[in-house]
C-alpha positions as CSV (number, residue, x, y, z in Angstrom):
1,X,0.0,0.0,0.0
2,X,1.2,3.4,-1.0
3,X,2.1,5.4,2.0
4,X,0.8,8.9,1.9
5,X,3.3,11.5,1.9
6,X,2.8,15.3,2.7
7,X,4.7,18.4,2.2
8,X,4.1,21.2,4.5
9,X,6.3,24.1,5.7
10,X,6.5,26.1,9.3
11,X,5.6,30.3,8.4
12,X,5.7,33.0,10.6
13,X,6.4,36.3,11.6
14,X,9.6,36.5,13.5
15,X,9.9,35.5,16.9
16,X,6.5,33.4,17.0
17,X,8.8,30.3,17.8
18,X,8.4,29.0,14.2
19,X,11.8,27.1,14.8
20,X,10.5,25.7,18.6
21,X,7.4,24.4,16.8
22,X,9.3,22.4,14.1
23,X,11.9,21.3,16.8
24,X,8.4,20.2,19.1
25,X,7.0,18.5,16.0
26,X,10.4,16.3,15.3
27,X,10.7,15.5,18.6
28,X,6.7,14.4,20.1
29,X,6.7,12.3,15.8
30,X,10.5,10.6,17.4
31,X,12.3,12.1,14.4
32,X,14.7,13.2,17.0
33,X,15.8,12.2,20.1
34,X,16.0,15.8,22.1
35,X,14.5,19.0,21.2
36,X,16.7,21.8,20.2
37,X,16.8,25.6,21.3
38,X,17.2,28.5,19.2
39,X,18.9,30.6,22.1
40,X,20.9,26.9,23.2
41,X,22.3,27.1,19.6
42,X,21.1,23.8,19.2
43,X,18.2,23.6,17.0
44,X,18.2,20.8,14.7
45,X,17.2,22.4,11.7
46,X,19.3,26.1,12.6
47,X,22.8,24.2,11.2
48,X,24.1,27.2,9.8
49,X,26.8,29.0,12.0
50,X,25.8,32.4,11.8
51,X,21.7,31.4,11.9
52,X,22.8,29.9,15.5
53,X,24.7,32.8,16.1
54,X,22.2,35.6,15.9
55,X,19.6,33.1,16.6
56,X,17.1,33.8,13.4
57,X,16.3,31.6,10.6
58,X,18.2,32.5,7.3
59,X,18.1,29.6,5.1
60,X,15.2,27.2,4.4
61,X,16.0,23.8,6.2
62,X,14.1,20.5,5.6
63,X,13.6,17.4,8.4
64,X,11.4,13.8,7.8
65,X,9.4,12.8,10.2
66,X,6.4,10.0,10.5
67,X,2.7,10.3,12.5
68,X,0.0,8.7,12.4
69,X,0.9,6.7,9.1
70,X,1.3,9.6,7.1
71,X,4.9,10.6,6.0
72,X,5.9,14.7,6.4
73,X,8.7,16.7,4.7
74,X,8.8,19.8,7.0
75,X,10.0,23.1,5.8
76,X,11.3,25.6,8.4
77,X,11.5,29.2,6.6
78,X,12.6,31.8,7.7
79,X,10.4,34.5,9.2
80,X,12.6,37.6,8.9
81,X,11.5,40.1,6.5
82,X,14.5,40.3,5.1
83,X,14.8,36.8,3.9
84,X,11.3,36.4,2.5
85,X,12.2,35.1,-0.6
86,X,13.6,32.3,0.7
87,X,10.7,31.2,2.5
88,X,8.6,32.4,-0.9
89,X,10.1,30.1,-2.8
90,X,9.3,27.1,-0.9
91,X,5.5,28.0,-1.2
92,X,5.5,26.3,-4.8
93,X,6.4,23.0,-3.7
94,X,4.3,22.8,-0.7
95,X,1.0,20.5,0.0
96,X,0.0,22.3,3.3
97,X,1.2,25.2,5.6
98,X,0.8,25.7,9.0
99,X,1.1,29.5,10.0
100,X,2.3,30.3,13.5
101,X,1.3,33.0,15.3
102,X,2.4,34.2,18.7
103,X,0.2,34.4,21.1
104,X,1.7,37.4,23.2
105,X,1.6,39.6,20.1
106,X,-1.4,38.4,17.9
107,X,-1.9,38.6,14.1
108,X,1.1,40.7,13.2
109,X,1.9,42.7,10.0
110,X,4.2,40.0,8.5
111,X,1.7,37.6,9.5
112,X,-0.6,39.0,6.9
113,X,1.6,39.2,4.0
114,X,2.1,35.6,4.8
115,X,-1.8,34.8,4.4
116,X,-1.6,36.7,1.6
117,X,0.7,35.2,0.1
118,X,-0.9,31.5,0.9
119,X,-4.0,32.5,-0.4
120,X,-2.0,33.1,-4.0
121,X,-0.5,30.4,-4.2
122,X,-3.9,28.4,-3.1
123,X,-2.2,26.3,0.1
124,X,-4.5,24.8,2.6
125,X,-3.2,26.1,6.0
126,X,-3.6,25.3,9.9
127,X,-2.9,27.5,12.2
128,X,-1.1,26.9,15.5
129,X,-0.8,29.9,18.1
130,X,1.9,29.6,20.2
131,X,3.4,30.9,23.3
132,X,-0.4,30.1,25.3
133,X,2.0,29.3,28.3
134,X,2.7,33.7,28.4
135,X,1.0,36.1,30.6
136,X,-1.9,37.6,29.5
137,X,-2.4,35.5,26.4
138,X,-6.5,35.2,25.8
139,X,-7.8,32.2,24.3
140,X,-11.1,33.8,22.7
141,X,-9.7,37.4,21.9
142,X,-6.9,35.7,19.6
143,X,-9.3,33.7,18.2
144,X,-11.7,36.6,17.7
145,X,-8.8,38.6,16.3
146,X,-7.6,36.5,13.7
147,X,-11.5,35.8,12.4
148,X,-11.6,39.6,11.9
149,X,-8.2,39.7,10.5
150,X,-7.2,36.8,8.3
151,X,-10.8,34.6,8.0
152,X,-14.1,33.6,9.2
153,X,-13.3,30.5,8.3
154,X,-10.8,29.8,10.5
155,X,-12.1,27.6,13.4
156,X,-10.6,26.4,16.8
157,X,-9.7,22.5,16.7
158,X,-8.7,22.8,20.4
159,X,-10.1,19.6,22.2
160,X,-10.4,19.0,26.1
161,X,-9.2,16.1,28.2
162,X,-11.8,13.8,27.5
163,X,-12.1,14.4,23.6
164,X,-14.4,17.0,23.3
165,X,-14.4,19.8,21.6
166,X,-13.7,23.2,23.4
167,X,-16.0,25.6,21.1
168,X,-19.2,24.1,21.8
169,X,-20.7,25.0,18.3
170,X,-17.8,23.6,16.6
171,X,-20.0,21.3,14.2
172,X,-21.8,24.2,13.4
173,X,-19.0,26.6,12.9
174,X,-17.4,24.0,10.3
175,X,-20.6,23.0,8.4
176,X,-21.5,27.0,7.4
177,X,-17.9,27.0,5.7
178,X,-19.3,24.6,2.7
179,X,-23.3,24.8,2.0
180,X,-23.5,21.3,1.2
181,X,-21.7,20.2,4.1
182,X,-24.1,22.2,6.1
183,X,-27.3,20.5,4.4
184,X,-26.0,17.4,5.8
185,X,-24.9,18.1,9.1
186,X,-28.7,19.5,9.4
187,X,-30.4,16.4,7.9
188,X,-27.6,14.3,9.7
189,X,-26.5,15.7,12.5
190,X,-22.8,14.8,11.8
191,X,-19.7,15.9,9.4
192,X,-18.0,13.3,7.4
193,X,-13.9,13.2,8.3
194,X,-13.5,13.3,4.6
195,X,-15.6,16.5,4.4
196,X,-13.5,18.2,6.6
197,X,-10.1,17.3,4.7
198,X,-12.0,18.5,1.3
199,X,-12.8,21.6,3.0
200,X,-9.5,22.4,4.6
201,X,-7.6,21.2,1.1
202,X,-9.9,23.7,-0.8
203,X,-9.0,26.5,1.5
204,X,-12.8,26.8,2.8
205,X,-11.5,25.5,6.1
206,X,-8.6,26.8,8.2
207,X,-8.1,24.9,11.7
208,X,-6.6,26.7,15.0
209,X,-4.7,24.7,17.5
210,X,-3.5,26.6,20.6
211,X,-0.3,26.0,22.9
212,X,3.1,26.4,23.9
213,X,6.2,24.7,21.7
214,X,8.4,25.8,24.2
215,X,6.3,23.7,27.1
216,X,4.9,21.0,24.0
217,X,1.7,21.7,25.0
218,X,-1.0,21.8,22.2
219,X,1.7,19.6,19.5
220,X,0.0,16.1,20.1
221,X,-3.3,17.9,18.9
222,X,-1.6,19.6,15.9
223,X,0.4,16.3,14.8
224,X,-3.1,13.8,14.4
225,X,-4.7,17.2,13.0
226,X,-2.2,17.1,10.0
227,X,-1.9,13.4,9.9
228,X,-5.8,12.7,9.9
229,X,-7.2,16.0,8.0
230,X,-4.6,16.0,5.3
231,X,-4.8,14.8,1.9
232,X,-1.9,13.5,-0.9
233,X,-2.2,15.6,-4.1
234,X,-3.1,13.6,-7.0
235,X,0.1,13.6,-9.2
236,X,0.4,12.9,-13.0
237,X,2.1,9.2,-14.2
238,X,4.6,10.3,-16.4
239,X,7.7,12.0,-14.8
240,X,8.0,15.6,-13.7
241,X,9.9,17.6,-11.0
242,X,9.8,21.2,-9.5
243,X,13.4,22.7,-8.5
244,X,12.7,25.1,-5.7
245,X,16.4,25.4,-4.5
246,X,20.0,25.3,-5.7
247,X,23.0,25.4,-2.8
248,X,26.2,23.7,-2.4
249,X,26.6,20.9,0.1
250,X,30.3,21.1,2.4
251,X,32.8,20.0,-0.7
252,X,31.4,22.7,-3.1
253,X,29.5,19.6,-5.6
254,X,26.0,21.5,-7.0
255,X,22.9,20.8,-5.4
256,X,19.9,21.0,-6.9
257,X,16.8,20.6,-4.6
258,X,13.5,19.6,-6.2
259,X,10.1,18.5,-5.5
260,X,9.3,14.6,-7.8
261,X,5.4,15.8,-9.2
262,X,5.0,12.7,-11.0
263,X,6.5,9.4,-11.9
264,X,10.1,8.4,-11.0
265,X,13.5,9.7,-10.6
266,X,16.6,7.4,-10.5
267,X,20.0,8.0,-10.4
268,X,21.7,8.0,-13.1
269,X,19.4,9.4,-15.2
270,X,19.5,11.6,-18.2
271,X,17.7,14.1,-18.0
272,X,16.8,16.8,-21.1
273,X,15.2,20.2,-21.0
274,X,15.7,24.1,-22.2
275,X,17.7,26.4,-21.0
276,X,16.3,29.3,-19.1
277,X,14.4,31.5,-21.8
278,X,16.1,29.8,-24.9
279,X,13.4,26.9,-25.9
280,X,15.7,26.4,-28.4
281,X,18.8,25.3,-27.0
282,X,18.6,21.8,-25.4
283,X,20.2,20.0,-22.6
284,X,20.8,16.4,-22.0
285,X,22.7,15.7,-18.1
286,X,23.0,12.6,-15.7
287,X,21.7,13.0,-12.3
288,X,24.7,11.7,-10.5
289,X,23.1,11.0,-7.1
290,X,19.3,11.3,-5.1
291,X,19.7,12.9,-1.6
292,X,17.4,12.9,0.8
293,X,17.8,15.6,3.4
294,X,17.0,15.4,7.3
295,X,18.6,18.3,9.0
296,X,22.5,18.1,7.9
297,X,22.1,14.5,7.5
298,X,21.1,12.7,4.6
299,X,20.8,9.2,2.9
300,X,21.2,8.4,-0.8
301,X,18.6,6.8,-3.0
302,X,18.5,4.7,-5.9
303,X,15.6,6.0,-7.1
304,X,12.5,8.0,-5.3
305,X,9.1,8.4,-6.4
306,X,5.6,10.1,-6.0
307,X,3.8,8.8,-3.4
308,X,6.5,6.3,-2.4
309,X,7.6,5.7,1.2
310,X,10.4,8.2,0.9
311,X,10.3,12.0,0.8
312,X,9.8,13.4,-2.7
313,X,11.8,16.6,-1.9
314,X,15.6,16.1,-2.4
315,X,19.2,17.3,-3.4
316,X,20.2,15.8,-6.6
317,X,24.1,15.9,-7.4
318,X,25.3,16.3,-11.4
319,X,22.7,19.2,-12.6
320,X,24.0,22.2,-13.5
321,X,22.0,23.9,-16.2
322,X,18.8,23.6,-14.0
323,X,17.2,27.2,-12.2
324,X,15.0,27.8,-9.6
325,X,11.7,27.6,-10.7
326,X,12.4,25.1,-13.4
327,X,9.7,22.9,-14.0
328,X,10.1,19.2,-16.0
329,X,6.6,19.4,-16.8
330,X,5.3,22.1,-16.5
331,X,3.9,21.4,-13.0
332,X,4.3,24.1,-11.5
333,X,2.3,26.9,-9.5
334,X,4.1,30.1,-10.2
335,X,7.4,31.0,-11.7
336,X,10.3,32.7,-10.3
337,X,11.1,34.9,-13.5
338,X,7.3,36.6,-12.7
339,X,5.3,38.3,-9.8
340,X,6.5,36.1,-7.9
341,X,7.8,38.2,-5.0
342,X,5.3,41.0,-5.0
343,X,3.9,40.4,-1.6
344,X,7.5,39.8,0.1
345,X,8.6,43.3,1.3
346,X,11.1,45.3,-0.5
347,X,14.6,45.6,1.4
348,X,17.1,47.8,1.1
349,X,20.7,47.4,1.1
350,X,22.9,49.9,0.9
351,X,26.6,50.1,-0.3
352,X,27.0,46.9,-1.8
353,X,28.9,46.9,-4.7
354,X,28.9,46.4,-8.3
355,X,30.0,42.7,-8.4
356,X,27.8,41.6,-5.1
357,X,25.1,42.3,-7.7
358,X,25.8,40.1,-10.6
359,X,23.4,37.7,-11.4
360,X,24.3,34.0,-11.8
361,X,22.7,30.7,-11.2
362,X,24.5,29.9,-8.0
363,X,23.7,33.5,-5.9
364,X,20.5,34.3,-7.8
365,X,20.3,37.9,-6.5
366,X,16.8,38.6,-7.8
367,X,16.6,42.5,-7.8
368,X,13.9,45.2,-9.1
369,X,16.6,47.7,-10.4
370,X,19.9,49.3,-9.1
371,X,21.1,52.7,-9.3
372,X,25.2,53.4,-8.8
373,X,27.5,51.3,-7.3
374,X,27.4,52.7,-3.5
375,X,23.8,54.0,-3.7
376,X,20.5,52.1,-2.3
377,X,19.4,49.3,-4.0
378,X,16.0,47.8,-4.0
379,X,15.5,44.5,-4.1
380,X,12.2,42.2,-4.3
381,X,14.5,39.5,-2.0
382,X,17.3,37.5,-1.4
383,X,16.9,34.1,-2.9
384,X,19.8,32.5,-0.9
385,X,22.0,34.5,1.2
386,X,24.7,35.3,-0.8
387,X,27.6,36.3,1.6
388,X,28.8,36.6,4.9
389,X,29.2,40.7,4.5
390,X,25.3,40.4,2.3
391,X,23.4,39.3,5.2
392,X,25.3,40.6,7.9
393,X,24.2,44.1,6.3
394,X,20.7,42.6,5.5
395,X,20.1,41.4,9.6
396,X,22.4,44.5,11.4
């Protein structure tokens, strides 16, 4: 039997304890043995130095982990302004997000952009309110505040000890988000599981969990949420792939990181396409090896497919004449050569040279325009971090 497999990313505004959640998650699904801390340095998914080291998420890190029978990739992003193309461009690969908001502070202005920018690229979503364990934290007035701010639709999954649910017209708060699901809860009496995963998959139905990562209180609840009310995308037979990501692993060797949408990938493959704008000129390279990622650790594959046991997002060796957004078969939300960053917020950088600027497929500076060398320049994003001295300016 095929083992369902989900994609779904963490997404927040800074300092919701995004990171603590996806640490929380790892460690209550036994991915990993002890739960990291961004302030301990420690956080499995945090592995670069100077992430640990001013104790925000820069890069977009990926972890496996099991529940319920279901199989997760997990995207941390990061939730820094500043670095919000690098958590926009995981958005095309993704199956489901679940958007953190912090409880002391409520829906915050990046928190919006982020729901706007799920509800473009048509993502189911749960949210999960952390930090419930703080002073002064309300229960209703957050959930009350992020009905008026983000949905209606939105509705609180929190249970009690003995199974119940907290909000006593819960049935009835789910059934008036679809109109035929409400004709039959009133004939009936009762929703259908699989109506409720239909809903939340079409974006009619957002759930809430509340708790504290920090205290793992509230991750239990969220973990049979995503493995019970979740649903695999139907994929197409024939091969096709997504890249999302390109880096370079410790020895310098290309990575190219990509999402399987249909059919199967081996090692050792040739594979053909176009090069970027030039449908002319065709490629033909060998994928040289299948990676697939867990924190810093991986494990190679021989060969990885949809809806297999093993993750379909992965660093393939040997392909250089792939780019971000790159799509095998044209299966793929949005491209990166578009609109694609016009919800993340424009940064500006100043003094950065000339050269820091020029564009190439392993730095991908994405920008809107430059003036003079030593002047502002506005960018639409950073794609990857590009240097030490680029991001220190970008986070200082």
């Amino acid at each position: 039997m095929t083992q369902t497999h989900i994609n779904i990313a963490m997404l927040a505004h800074v300092d919701a304890g995004k990171t603590t959640l996806s640490e929380a998650l790892l460690y209550k699904s036994g991915s990993i043995r002890k739960a990291g801390r961004v302030d301990n340095k420690d956080a499995f998914l945090d592995t670069n130095e100077m992430e640990r080291n001013r104790g925000i998420t820069i890069f977009s890190k990926q972890a496996v982990f099991s529940y319920g029978g279901c199989e997760f990739t997990l995207l941390d992003t990061p939730g820094h302004v500043d670095f919000s193309a690098e958590m926009e461009r995981t958005l095309q690969v993704l199956d489901y997000a679940v958007l953190i908001i912090s409880g002391a502070d409520g829906v915050q202005g990046h928190t919006r952009t982020l729901w706007r920018l799920l509800a473009r690229y048509d993502i189911p979503t749960f949210i999960f309110v952390n930090k419930m364990d703080q002073l002064g934290t309300d229960h209703e007035k957050l959930l009350d505040q992020i009905k008026d701010t983000l949905s209606s639709a939105c509705v609180d999954f929190s249970k009690n000890e003995d199974g119940t649910y907290q909000d006593k017209d819960f049935y009835e708060n789910v059934a008036v988000c679809n109109e035929k699901v409400l004709e039959a809860y009133l004939e009936g009496g009762s929703i259908e599981d699989e109506s409720v995963r239909e809903m939340i998959q079409k974006r009619e139905l957002f759930p809430c969990f509340f708790g504290s990562a920090l205290k793992m209180e509230g991750i239990e609840e969220l973990l049979f949420a995503l493995s019970e009310y979740t649903k695999m995308p139907e994929y197409q037979e024939k091969f096709g792939a997504t890249v999302f990501k390109i880096t370079r692993d410790a020895q310098g060797s290309r990575l190219t990181h990509l999402k399987v949408t249909g059919g199967v990938l081996k090692a050792r493959n040739l594979l053909s396409g176009h090069k970027q704008n030039k449908a002319e000129d065709i490629w033909e390279e060998k994928v040289n090896q299948i990676r697939i990622y867990s924190g810093e650790k991986y494990e190679t594959k021989d060969e990885v497919q949809v809806g297999d046991t093993e993750p379909d997002l992965e660093g393939v060796i040997g392909t250089t004449l792939y780019y971000k957004g790159f799509s095998f078969s044209a299966h793929l939300r949005y491209s990166l050569g578009g609109d694609v960053f016009n919800e993340a917020l424009y940064t500006k950088v100043e003094n950065i040279s000339e050269d820091n600027l020029k564009y190439n497929q392993d730095k991908r500076a994405l920008y809107d325009r430059w003036e003079k060398p030593g002047q502002h320049a506005r960018f639409k994003g950073i794609s990857l971090t590009e240097t030490t001295q680029m991001s220190s300016r970008l986070i200082s």
